[in-house]
N, C-alpha and C positions, 0 to 999 in steps of 0.2 A: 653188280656186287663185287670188290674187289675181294681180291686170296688172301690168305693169312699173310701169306709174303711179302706183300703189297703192304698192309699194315703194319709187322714187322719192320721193312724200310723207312717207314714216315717217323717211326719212333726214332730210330736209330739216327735219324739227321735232327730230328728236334734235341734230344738229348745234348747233340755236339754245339747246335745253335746257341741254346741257353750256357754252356761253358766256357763258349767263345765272347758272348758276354758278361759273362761273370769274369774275365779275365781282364777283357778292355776295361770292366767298369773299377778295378780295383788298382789296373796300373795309371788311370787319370787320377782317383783318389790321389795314389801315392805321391804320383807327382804334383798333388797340391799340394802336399803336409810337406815335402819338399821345397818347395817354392815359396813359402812362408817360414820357414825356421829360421832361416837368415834375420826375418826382422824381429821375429824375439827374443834371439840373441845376443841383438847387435845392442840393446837399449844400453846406456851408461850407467853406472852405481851413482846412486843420488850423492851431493857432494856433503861432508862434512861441517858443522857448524866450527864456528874459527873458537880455538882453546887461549890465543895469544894474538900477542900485539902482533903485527907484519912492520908497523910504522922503524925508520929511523931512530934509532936509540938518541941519533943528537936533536938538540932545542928546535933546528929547524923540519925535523921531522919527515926527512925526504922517504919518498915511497916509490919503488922500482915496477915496471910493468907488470910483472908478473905478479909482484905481491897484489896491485891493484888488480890485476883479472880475479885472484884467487877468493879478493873481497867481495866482489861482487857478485861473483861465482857462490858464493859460503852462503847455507839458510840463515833465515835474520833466529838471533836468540835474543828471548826476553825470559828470566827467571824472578818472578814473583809469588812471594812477597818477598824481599831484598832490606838490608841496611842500604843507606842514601846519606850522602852527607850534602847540606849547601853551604859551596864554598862560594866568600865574597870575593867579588872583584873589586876594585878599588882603584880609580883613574888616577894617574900622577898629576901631582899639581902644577909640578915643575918639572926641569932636567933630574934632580933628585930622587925622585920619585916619591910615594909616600911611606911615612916614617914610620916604625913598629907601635907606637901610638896612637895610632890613626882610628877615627872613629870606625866603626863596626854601620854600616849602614844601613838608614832608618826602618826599612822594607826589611830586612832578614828575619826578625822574631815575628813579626805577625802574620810573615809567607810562611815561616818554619810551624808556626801552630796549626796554621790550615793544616798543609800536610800531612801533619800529626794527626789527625782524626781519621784517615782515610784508610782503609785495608792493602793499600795497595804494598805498602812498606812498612819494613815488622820494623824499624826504627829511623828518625830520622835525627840527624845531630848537626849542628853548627860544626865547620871551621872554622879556622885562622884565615883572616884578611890577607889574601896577596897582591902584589901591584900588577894593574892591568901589563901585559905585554912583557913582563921582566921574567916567566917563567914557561918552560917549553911545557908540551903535554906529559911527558915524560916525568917531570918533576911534580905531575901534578899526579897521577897513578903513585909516585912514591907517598904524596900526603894521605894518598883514601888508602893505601897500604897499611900505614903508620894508626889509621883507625879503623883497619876491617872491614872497608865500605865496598860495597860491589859496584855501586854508581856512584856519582858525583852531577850535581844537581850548579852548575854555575851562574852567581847569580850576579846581574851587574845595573847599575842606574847610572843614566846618563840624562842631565839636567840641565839647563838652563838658567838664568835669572837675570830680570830683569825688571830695573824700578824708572817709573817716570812721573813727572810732574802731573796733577790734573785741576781742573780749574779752581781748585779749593789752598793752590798756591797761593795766588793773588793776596790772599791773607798774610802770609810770611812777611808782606813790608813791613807789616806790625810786627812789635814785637811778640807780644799777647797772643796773635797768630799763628806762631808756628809755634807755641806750645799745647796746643789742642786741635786746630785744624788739620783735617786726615787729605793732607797736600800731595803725599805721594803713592802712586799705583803700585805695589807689588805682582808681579809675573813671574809664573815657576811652570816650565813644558819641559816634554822632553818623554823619555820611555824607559820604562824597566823591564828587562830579559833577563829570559832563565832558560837553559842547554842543558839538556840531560848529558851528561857523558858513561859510554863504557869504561869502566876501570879495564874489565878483564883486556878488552882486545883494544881500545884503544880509539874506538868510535864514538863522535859525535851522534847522538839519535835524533833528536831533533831540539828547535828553538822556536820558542814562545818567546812572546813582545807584549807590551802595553802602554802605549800611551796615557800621557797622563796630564795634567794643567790645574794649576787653581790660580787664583786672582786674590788679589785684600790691597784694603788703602790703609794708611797709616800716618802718625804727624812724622815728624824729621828725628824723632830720637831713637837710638841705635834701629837702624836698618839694617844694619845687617845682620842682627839676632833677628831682627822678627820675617828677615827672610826667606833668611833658612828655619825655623820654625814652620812656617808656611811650606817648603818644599818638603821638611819630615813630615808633618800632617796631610798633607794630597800623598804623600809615599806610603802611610801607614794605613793610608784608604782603602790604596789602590793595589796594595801587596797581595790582600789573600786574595782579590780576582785573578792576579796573578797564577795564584796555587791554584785555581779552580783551574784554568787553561792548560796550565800545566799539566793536573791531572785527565782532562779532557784528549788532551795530543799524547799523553802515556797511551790511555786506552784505543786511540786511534792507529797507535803506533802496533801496539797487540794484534788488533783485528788487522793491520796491512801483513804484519809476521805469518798469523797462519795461513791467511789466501794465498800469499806468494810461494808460504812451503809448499801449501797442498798444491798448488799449481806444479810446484819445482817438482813435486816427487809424483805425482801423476805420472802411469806407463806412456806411452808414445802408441797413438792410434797405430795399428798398422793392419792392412788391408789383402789380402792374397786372391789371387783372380785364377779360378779353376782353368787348368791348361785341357785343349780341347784333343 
């Protein structure tokens, strides 16, 4: 049987055992919450969405490194429902270019109607016809200025034509024959696109395309009304598929905007390894 003083001693070393680790076990803690403050302090401020152009004030729109990191660097913004204007492009004929007269082309009212139904834009509105390549981006934010547009919708057709004999020529030695026989082939290919643009900052978002072709035969009298006839008819077909795409790559364009924010602004795993 041990003495009271025996007992006494066993207490008195347990007592200091148990403080001795309650001390280790608080200065490891510490030094984990230590060992990890660094990395969640260190995370970056997510970057700002771009308020303005970075681009080059002049035509040819030069853009310096840094402006470009800061692009790329910036969350994508898309604000809908939005004004949109579609402005025509219009390929030069000549050196000249084409004249303030110039037809308004065949696809723009029946792209611009589609549009017109869809929620996506509280209004859509035609511009003014410009000539392909004669205008920098620059001058093109002053047009959607000038009507309050937040985007610019640029629309352009690029066609072909082309007429050839087919065996129903053979008739033409008569006379009689070439005033009813459908001796020649009409051909119209080619593709219509439409570029969303940023007014505010100055970005292209993306480009939509379509291809397009129709075929007709005809006898030899004015060919070339009825050819271009022919190429505004397959244009007026083929326009609101066009808005449909178009509409299609907006909304794809939305869902890539949020992944990427939410990705962008996501904290940064970070991991601490208890010190022993």
């Amino acid at each position: 049987m041990r003495s009271p003083g025996d007992r006494g001693h066993r207490a008195v070393v347990l007592v200091i055992c148990l403080a001795s680790f309650s001390i280790v076990g608080c200065g490891a803690s510490q030094r984990a919450v230590m060992a990890s403050a660094p990395m969640a302090t260190g995370a970056a401020a997510p970057a700002a969405p771009l308020d303005h152009s970075l681009f080059d004030k002049s035509p040819n729109g030069q853009l310096g490194e840094d402006a470009l990191q800061k692009i790329l660097a910036a969350p994508i913004e898309l604000a809908l429902p939005a004004r949109v204007g579609v402005l025509p492009i219009e390929t030069a004929k000549d050196w000249r270019g084409p004249g303030p007269d110039d037809r308004v082309p065949a696809g723009v009212a029946p792209f611009v109607t589609k549009l017109r139904k869809d929620t996506a834009f509280s209004l859509v509105t035609q511009t003014m016809v410009i000539p392909s390549g004669a205008l920098g981006m620059e001058a093109l934010r002053e047009i959607a200025a000038r009507y309050r547009l937040r985007y610019l919708i640029l629309y352009r057709e690029v066609l072909a034509k082309k007429t050839t004999l087919n065996a129903w020529a053979w008739g033409y030695a008569t006379a009689v024959g070439a005033l009813f026989l459908p001796g020649q082939d009409h051909h119209v290919y080619g593709y219509i696109e439409a570029s969303m643009f940023d007014v505010k900052t100055g970005l292209l978002m993306f480009t939509t395309r379509r291809a397009i072709s129709a075929d007709d035969s005809s006898n030899t009298w004015h060919q070339a009304d009825k050819i271009d006839r022919l190429a505004a008819s397959a244009i007026g077909q083929f326009a609101p598929e066009l808005a449909v795409d178009v509409l299609a790559d907006l909304r794809r364009f939305a869902d890539a905007a949020v992944a990427e924010n939410r990705a962008a602004s996501a904290p940064p795993v970070a991991t601490a390894t208890r010190a022993n």
